[in-house]
C-alpha positions in Angstrom: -14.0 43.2 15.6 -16.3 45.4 14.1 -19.5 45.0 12.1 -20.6 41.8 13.2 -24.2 42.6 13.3 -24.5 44.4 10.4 -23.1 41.6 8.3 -25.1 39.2 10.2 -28.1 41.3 8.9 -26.8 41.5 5.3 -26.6 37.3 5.6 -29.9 36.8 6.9 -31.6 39.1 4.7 -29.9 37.4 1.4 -31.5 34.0 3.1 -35.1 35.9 3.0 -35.5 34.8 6.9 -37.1 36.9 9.5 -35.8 38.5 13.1 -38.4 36.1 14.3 -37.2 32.9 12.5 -33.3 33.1 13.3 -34.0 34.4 16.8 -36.6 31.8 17.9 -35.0 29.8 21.0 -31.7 31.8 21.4 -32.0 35.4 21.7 -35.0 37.2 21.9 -36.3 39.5 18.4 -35.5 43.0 20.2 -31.5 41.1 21.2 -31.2 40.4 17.7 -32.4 43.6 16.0 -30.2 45.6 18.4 -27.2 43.2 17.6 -27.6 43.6 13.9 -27.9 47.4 14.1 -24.6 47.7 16.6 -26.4 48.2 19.9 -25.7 45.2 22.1 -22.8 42.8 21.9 -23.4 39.1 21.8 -22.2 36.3 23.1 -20.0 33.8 21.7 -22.2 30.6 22.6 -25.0 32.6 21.4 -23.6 33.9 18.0 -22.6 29.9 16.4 -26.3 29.2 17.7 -27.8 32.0 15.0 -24.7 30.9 12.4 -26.1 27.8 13.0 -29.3 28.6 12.6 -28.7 30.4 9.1 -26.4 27.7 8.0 -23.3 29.6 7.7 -20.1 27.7 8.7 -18.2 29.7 11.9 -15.1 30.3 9.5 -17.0 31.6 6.5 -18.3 33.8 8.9 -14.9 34.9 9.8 -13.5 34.9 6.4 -16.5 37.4 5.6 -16.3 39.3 8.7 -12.3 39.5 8.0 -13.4 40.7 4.0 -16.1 43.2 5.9 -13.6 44.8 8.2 -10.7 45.2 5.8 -7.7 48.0 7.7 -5.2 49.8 6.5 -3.0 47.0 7.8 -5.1 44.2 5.9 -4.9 46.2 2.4 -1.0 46.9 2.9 -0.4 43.4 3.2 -2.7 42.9 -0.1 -0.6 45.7 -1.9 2.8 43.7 -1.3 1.6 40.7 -3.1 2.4 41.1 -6.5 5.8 42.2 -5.2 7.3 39.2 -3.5 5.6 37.1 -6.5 7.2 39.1 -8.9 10.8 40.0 -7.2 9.6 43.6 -7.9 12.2 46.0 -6.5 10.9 48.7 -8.0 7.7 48.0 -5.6 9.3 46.7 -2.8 11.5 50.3 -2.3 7.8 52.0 -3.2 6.0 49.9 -0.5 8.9 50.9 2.0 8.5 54.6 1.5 5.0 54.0 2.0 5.2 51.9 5.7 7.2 54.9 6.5 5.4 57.2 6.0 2.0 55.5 7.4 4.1 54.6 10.6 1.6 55.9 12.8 -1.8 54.0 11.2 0.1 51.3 12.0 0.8 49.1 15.4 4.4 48.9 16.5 4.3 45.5 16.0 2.9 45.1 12.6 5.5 48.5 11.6 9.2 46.3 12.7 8.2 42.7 11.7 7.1 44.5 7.8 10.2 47.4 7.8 12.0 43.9 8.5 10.7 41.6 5.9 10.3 44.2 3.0 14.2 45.6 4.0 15.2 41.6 3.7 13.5 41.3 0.6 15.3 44.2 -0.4 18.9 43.0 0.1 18.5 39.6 -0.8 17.2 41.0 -4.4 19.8 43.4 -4.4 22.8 41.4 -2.8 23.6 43.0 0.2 24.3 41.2 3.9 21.1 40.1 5.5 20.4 41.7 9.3 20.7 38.5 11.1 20.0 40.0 14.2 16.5 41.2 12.5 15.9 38.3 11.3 15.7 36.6 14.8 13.3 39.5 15.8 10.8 37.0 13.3 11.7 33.7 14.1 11.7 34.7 18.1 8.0 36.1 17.4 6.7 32.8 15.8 8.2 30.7 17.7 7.1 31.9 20.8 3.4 32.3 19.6 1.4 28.8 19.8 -1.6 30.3 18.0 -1.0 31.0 14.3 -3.6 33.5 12.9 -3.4 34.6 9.3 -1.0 37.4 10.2 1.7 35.1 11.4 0.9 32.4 8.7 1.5 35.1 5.9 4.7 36.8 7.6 6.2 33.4 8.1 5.3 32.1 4.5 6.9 35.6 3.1 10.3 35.0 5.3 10.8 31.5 5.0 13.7 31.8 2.6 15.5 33.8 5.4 15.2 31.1 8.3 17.4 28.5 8.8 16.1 25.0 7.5 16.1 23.5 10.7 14.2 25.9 12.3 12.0 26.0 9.4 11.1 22.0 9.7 9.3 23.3 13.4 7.8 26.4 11.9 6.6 24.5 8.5 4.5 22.2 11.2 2.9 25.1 12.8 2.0 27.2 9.5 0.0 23.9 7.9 -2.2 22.7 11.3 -2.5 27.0 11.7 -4.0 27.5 8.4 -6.2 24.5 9.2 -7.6 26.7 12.0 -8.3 30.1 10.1 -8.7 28.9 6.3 -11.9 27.9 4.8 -12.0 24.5 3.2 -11.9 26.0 -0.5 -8.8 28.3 0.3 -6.9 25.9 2.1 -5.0 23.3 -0.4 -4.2 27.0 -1.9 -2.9 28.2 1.1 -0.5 25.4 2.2 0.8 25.0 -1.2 2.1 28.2 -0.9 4.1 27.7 2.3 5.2 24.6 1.2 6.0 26.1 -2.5 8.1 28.7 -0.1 9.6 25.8 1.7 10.7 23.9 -1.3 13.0 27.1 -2.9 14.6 26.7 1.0 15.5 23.5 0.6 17.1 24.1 -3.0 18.9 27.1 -1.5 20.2 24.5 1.2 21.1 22.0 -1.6 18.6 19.2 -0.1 17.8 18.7 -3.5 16.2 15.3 -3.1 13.7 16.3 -0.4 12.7 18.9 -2.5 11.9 16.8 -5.6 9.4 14.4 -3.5 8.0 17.2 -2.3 7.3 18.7 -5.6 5.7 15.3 -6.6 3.5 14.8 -4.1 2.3 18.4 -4.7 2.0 17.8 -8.5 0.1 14.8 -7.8 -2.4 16.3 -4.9 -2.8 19.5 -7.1 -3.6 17.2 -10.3 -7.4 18.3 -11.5 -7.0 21.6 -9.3 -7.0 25.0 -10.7 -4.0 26.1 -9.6 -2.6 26.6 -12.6 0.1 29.4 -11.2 1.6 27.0 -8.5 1.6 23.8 -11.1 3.9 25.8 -13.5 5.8 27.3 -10.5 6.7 23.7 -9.1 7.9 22.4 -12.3 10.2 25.5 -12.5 11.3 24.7 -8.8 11.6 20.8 -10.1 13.9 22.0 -12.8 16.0 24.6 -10.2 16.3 21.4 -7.5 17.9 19.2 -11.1 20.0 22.1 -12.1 21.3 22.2 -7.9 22.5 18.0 -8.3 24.4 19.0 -11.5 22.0 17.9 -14.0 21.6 21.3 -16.2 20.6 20.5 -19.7 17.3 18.0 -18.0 16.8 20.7 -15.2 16.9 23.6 -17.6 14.1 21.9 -20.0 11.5 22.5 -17.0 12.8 26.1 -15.9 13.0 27.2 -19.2 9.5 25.7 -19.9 8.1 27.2 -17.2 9.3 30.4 -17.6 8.2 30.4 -21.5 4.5 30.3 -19.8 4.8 33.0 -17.4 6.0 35.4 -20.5 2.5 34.4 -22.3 0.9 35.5 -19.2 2.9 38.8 -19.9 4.6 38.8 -16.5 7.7 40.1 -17.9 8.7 41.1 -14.8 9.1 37.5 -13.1 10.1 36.1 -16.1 13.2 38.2 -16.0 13.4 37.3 -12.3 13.5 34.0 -12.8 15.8 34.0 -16.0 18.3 35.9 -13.2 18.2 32.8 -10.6 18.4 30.2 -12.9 21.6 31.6 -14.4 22.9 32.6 -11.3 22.4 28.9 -10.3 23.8 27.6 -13.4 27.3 29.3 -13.0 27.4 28.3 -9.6 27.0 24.9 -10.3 29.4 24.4 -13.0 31.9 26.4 -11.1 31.3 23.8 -8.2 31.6 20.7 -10.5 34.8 22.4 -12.3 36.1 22.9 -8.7 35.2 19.2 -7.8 36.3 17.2 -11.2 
């Protein structure tokens, strides 16, 4: 990874400490000027000493260093964001053409497992047959990788609605004690939520309605006095899709509806209308299976 000294530099500048002070036992001033400025590499052992040193936890540094080196790759991933939030296909077909046509500053690797997961994306949004055979190119990836960075933790949180549930009860495991390893403390809660929040619309989908309700309480309860004010309202929408799933419409529909009233204030038309969509998708499929049943 590159720039490591110079952001070391920019840190112990900001701390007004010398070459002298943050080298003194560890690495000698002339080591340390040359690391900062790009000329010598540095050890591992040796690097946590100086972190150490300048009071700078190892996965701040990392978080920073991550910020610092920021790719083509890392900024794409950034750009699809407010599309899978939003159920943008308007995006989504946008951000296609675009991996397409940046194939080559791309790895092979990163180039199939996004074509995959924005092409799913597409066709679930759009109602057309999922690629099963693609979608075991994903699951065969993380489930053969026992180290979880953030690039696996954020392809698997984006496809969870395409893996089957009991495959997804091994890879939820590995995406929590993964993001453990690579999120800083303040990011964290955030970051699980996610998955889980991802996790959760699985479940519905699967009609395990009642796991999926004590799920959502215990994250109501954990994220009480947080301010994640965008996953609160986006649980007690799920809450309200898992009541609508056991039949119960008219209580189910006072959260979703609720929910989705907030997220028009924010002027988010766009999910609004996206989630309007599911709900009365789910709604006619639910009194068509108790008509079917009475």
């Amino acid at each position: 990874m590159q720039h490591i000294g110079p952001l070391f530099k920019r840190i112990r500048k900001s701390k007004g400490l010398t070459l002298e002070e943050v080298s003194k036992d560890i690495v000698s001033v002339s080591f340390l000027s040359k690391f900062e400025n790009e000329k010598n590499d540095i050890s591992a052992s040796n690097l946590l000493a100086l972190l150490q040193r300048l009071k700078v936890d190892p996965k701040e540094f990392y978080r920073l260093v991550s910020n610092y080196n920021s790719t083509p790759i890392q900024e794409f991933i950034a750009s699809l964001t407010p599309a899978f939030r939003n159920d943008d296909v308007r995006l989504l077909n946008q951000k296609l053409t675009e991996l397409d046509e940046n194939k080559n500053k791309y790895d092979s690797l990163f180039y199939t497992h996004y074509k995959i997961l924005i092409t799913h994306f597409i066709d679930h949004l759009t109602d057309l047959p999922i690629n099963q055979t693609n979608t075991n190119t994903i699951i065969n990836y993380l489930m053969a990788n026992d180290y979880w960075g953030s690039y696996e933790v954020y392809l698997y949180t984006n496809f969870i609605k395409f893996i089957p549930l009991d495959i997804n009860r091994l890879l939820l495991k590995k995406a929590k004690t993964s993001a453990a390893n690579y999120v800083d403390e303040g990011n964290y809660k955030h970051s699980v939520v996610i998955i889980q929040t991802n996790f959760i619309n699985k479940l519905i989908k699967e009609r395990e309605t009642f796991l999926a309700i004590d799920m959502i309480n215990e994250l109501l309860d954990d994220l009480n006095n947080t301010p994640y004010f965008y996953e609160i309202n986006k649980l007690q929408y799920l809450k309200g899709k898992a009541m609508i799933a056991q039949g119960k419409i008219t209580e189910g529909k006072k959260y979703t509806d609720r929910a989705i009233d907030i997220i028009y204030q924010f002027n988010n038309d766009t999910l609004g209308r996206a989630y309007e969509k599911t709900i009365n998708n789910l709604i006619n499929s639910v009194e068509l299976e108790l008509k079917e049943n009475s």
